[in-house]
Every structure is written in C-alpha cells, then in structure tokens.
N, C-alpha and C positions, 0 to 999 in steps of 0.2 A: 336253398338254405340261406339262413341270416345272415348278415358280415355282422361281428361281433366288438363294441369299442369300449374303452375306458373311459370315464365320465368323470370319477370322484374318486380322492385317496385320501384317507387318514391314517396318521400312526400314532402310536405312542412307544417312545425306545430310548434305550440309554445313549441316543445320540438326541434327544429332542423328542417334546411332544407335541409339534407341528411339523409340519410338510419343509417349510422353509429353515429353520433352523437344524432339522436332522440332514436337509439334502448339502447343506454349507458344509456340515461337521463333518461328513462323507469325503466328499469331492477333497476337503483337504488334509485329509489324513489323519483326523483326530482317532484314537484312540477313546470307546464308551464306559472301558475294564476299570474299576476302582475296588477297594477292600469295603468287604462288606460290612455296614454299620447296621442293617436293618433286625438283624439277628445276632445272636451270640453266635459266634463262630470261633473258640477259643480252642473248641474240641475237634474244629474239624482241620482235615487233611488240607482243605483246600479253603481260602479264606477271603477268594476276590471271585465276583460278576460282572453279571452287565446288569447293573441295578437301576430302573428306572425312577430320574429324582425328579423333585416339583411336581408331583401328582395329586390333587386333590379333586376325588370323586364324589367331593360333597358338593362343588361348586357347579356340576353340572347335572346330579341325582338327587341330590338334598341328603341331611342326614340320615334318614329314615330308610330310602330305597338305598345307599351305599351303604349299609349296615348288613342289607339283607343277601347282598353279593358278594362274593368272591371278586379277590382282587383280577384275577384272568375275566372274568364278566366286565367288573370297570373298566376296564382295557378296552374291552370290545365294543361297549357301547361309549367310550368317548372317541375313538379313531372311527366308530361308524358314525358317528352325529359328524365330525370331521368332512369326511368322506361324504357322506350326502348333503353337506351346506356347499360344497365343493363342486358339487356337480347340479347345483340350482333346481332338483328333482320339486316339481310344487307335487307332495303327496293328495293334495285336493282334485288333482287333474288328471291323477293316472290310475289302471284297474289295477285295482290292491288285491285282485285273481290272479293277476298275472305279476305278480310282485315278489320277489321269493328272497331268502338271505341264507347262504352255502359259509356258515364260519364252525371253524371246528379247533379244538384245543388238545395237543397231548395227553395232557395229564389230568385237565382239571380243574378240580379247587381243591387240591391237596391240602391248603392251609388249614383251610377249614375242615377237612376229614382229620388232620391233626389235632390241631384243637379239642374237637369232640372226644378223640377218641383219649386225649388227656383227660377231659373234664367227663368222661365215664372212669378211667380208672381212679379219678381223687373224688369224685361227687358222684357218682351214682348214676343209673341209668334216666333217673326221671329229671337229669338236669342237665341230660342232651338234646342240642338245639331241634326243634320239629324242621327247622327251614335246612338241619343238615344235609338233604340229598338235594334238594333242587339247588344249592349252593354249591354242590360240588358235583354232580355228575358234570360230565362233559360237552354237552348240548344245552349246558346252561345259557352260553355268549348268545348261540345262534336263537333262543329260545326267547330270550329278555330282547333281541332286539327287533324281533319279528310281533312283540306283543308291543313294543313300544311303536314302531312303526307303520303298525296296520298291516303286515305284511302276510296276508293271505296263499299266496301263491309257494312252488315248491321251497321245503327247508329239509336242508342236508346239513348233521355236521358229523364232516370223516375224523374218522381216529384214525388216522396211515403216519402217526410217531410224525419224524418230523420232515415228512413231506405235504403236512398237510394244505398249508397254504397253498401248494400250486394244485394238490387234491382238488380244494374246490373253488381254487380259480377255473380248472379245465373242467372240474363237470358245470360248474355255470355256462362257462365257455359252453360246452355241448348243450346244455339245457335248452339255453337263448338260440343257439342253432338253427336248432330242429322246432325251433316255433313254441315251445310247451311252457316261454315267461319271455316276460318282455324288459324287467331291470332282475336284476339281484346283486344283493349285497353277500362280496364273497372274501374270504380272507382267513387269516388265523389267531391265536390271542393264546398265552402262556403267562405264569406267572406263581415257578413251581422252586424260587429260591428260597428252598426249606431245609433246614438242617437234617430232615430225611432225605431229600434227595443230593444233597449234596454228601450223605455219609454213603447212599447206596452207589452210585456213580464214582464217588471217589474210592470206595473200595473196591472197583470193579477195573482200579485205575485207568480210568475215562477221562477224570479232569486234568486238569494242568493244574500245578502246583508252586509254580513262579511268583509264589507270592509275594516278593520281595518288588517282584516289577511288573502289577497289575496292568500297565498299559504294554507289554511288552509281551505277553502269555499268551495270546491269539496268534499264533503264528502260520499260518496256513503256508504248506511248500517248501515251508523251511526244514533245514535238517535236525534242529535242534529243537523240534517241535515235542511239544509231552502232553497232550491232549486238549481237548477242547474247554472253551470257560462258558457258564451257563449264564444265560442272559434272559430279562422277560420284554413283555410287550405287547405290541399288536399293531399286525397292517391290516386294512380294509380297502377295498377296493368297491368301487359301483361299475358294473358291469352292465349292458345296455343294447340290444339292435340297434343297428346302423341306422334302420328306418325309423324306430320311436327315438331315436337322439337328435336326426335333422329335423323330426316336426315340430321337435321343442327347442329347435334352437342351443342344445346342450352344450359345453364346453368335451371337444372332443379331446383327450388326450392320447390317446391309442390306440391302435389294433388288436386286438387277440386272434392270432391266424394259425396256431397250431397249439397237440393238447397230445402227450404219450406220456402214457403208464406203463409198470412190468413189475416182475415180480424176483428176486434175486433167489430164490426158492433155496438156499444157502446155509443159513444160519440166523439167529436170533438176534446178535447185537454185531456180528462183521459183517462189515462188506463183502460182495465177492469180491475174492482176491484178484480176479483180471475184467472185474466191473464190468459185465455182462447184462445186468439189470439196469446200470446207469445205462449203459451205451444201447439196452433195446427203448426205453422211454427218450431217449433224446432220438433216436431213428424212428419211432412212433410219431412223436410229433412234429418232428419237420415232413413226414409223407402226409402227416393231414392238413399241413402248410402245403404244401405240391410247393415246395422251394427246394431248393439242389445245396447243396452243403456252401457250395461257393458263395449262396447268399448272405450267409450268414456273418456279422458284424464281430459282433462279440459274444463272450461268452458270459454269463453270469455264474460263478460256481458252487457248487454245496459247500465244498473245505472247509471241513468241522477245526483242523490243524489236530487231526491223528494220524498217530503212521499209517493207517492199511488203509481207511478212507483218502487220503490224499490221491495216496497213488494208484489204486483202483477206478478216481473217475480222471485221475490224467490216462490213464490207460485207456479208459472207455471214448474218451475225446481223441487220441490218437487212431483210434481202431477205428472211430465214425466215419474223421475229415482225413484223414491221411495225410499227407504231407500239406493238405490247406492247414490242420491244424495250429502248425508252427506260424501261421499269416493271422490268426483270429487273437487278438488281445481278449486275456479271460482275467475278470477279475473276485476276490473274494471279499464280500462284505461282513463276511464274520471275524476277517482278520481287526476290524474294528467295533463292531457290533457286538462281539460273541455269538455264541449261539443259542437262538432265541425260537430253540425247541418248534412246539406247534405253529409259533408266529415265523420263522421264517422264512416259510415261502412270501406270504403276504407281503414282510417288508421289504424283503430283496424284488420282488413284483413292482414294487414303486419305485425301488432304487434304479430300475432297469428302465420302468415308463421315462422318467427323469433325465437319465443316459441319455435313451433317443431324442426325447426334445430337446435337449441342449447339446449333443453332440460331443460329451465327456463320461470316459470309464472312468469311474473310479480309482484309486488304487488299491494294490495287495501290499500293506501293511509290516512291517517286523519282519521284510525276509531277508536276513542277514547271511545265510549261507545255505545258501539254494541249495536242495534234495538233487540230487543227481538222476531221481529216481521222479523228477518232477522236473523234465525242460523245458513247459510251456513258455509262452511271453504272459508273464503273471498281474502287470505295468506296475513293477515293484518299482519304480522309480518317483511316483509322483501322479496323481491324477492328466489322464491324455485327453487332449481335446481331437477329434476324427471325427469324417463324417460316418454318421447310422444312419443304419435303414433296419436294418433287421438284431434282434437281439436273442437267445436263448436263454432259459433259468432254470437251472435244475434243484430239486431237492430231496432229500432220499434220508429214508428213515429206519430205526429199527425195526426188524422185521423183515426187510429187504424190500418194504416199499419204495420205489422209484416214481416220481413225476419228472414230466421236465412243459413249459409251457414255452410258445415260440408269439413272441411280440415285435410287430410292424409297425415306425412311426407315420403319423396318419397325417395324409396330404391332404 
C-alpha cells in the first residue's frame, strides 16, 4: 500500500484568505465572529458569523464565470487554485487518469436556490435562472474544479453534514492507498450565511445569540456556552503518494497515516449522549495508523460550543486514551473560526498540518468558566509551543456522521 502526503493547502475563512495570514490569526487567538453586514439580519434571532471578508471571485474567475457560481463553488475553486500553486503540481506532467478532486459541501448553493425561488414567487416561472441546479446542487465545488483542472481521475463529493471535510480527506487518503489515483484535491467549501438558514438553526436554538459580544460567542467547554456561530469558507488540501511527490521533487508537508468513520445511529441533530460514534471513528483511525493512543500529540476537536456536543466528544476522548487523555493538549478552532459547516474538516486539516510543522497548538478561545463536565487541557491559556509528531482531527456531523483523520509530521 501507498504512504500517503500533503503537498498543497488553500483556504479561504473568516480568519484570512491565505495560508499565512489565517495561520498568524490562529495561533494568536484572534477571534473571526463579527455581526453580520452581508444581509439584513434585523429579523433574526441570531445576527453575528464568521463572515468571510475581502473576497473577490472576479479577480481570479472573471466576471462572467463568478456570476455563474455559487458563493460555496468560489470558495472552492480559489483555496484549490491556492492549494495546487502550493504544491508546484505542473498539470502538464502528470496522468490526469489518475488525478481525482474528493470536495463536498453541506448545504450547497442555498443562496442561489433562494433567490430563485424568490424570483419564481414575484416573476414567474420563465424568469427562473436555467444555471439554477448546477449552481446549487452540492457537487457543484468538486464538479467546477475537476473541469477546470483537467482532472479525470476519481471524484467524490460526500454530503456527511459537517464532517465532511475529514470525509474526503480519508476516502482520498484510502483512494491514493490502494493505488486507484495518484494526486487528489480533497477538502470541503460552505457558504450557507442566509437568512434561511440562520432562521432555521436559530429556531431549533442551535445558534448562539451573544450578539452584543460577536468575538466572544464561540465558546467551546465553556459553561456559559449557548451554541454554536455559523461561519463559511473553504479548506483544500492536495493529497499525493509518497512515491509520485519524491519523483517530482514536491514540497512535502505531511503525512496522512490514519482514516475512521462510524456512525452514531442515534438521532438527527444530537449527539450521542456518551459519544460513541465520535469515540468509534477516532478508534477506527488510529488502528489504520497501527499507533497506540500514547502516540498521539494532540488533539484537534469538533467543539461546535453546544451543550451535548461538547461533552459527548470529551467523553469519547476520555473513554479512548483513558487517563493518557488528561496528558494530550486538545484544541478547538471553531472557538475562533466559528463554525464552518461542510468546510471544516478541511480547515481544521491545515490548522493541524501547520501545528506539526511548527510545533504549536493553538489555543481554545473564550473559556471563561470551564464546564465541569468538560476537564480536558483545552490550552485555554494562549497558544503552546510542544514538540509533535502526531496529531488527531475529528469532525462529526448531523446525522451522527463521524470522521476523525490521524496526521504524521513528515521527516
């Protein structure tokens, strides 16, 4: 079987839309949460995100072709143009059989199914757009950038809510494995801050409502947490065999050495309550790692900052490492990110590559008075510098999707 490495990353996120200004704003604790300007939100419950600012997808599509996309497609195809200038891939030189792109989105292009479906109730049927579905189905990202690319080889894009990103980080991971492609562009892309989804979520009281203190509302572990804040984006990654990266000389940035899925067979929108799904996907992939819990550095965690999810996957991470647990620094990037739905697994994926080359967790954010119910070491103190070697990422989605992917800094 392959050894499997990371080559190339791009984002786009309300921490930045490049690799080095998101990875700065990270590590020091910035906060991405502001009130939302991009829509009326006068009427909603909830009236702060993680809104992605300085974004112009004409600069890199023209006006023409970013017209005909959804803002979750623009996403994806500037963090994957990102992500393969990153990883020096010359498209000239490689079999575009063997070339595949695994990106998958939540929700969509809900914008645009809005829209339309405005501009059928006030104009009429025959003044709805023709480019409505390919604009908004969900396989649009992986779709536009597999035709912009040449990229003939396998294309997957999962809908597993929001664990999608580490979705098809690990089935790349497996693809490239077992021989059946040799790069792919794998990741996830969102970008559903719509006044419908913010009424349906908010009346399901899902979001946080801290509007008075938008960088303050992502609270993951905290006790005074009141739900999660919706954020858009999109991470990319280029994923690559060991063997086609040394013969090109490619900038190696990591390992992908472990890949588990499960299934919380549970319920719709909770967790299981004693995080059973998280804890069988994070035991999945560290056995296809053949590494022992001891190895394991840090943790990366889902921590939406809801009650039942919080402590559902501290439970699942106590129940895995056992008393190693209490030794492993786990940090949450949504406590500054928000959360960024189908994109992130992808982002937290880079946030974690990142960690091991540079040998710093992040920190968790706004926890002011730690859950009792939540005693990990969270490094609510400030970004830690430690040696890694090995890192974990979980992300776990409605549905009771679970992924968790296990990354190896590459010597």
């Amino acid at each position: 079987m392959n050894r499997v490495v990371i080559t190339g990353m791009g984002i786009i996120s309300p921490l930045g839309n490049d690799l080095d200004t998101f990875w700065r704003n990270l590590i020091e604790g910035k906060s991405g949460i502001s009130y939302i300007d991009t829509i009326d939100v006068s009427n909603s419950k909830t009236k702060i995100a993680g809104v992605v600012r300085n974004f112009n997808p004409e600069e890199l599509l023209g006006q023409k072709e970013a017209r005909r996309l959804d803002r979750f497609a623009q996403f994806a195809l500037a963090a994957a143009d990102q992500a393969l200038a990153a990883s020096q891939l010359q498209l000239d030189e490689i079999d575009h059989e063997r070339f595949g792109v695994y990106v998958g989105s939540g929700i969509g292009g809900i914008q645009t199914f809005v829209d339309n479906v405005n501009v059928l109730n006030e104009r009429g049927p025959g003044r709805v757009s023709p480019n409505l579905v390919p604009m908004m189905i969900s396989n649009a990202a992986a779709a536009q950038i597999s035709i912009k690319y040449g990229a003939h080889g396998p294309s997957l894009s999962p809908v597993t809510a929001c664990s999608i990103g580490n979705t098809a980080i690990g089935e790349a991971f497996n693809t490239i494995r077992y021989g059946d492609a040799d790069v792919i562009v794998a990741g996830g892309t969102e970008a559903a801050i719509t006044n419908l989804s913010l009424a349906s979520f908010g009346n399901a009281k899902a979001l946080s409502t801290r509007n008075e203190e938008p960088t303050l509302a992502s609270r993951p572990f905290d006790a005074d947490r009141d739900g999660f804040v919706m954020s858009e984006g999109a991470g990319i990654l280029v994923l690559e065999s060991l063997e086609h990266a040394l013969d090109r000389n490619a900038p190696i940035l990591c390992e992908v050495i472990g890949y588990g899925a499960s299934s919380d067979a549970h319920h719709m929108v909770a967790s299981h309550p004693e995080g059973k799904g998280a804890y069988l996907a994070m035991k999945n992939a560290l056995k296809k790692a053949n590494i022992s819990i001891e190895e394991v550095d840090m943790i990366s965690a889902h921590a939406t900052s809801t009650q039942v999810g919080d402590i559902s996957e501290t439970m699942a991470i106590k129940r895995l490492f056992g008393d190693h647990a209490y030794q492993i620094p786990v940090t949450a990037n949504k406590s500054m990110l928000g959360h960024m739905l189908g994109a992130a697994g992808g982002v937290e994926a880079i946030a974690l590559v990142k960690s091991l080359q540079d040998g710093i967790v992040p920190p968790t954010i706004n926890i002011e008075n730690q859950d009792s119910n939540c005693d990990l070491d969270y490094v609510a103190e400030g970004a830690r510098k430690v040696p890694l070697s090995i890192g974990i990422s979980n992300s776990f989605g409605f549905g009771g999707h679970n992924s968790a992917i296990v990354l190896k800094r590459y010597e």
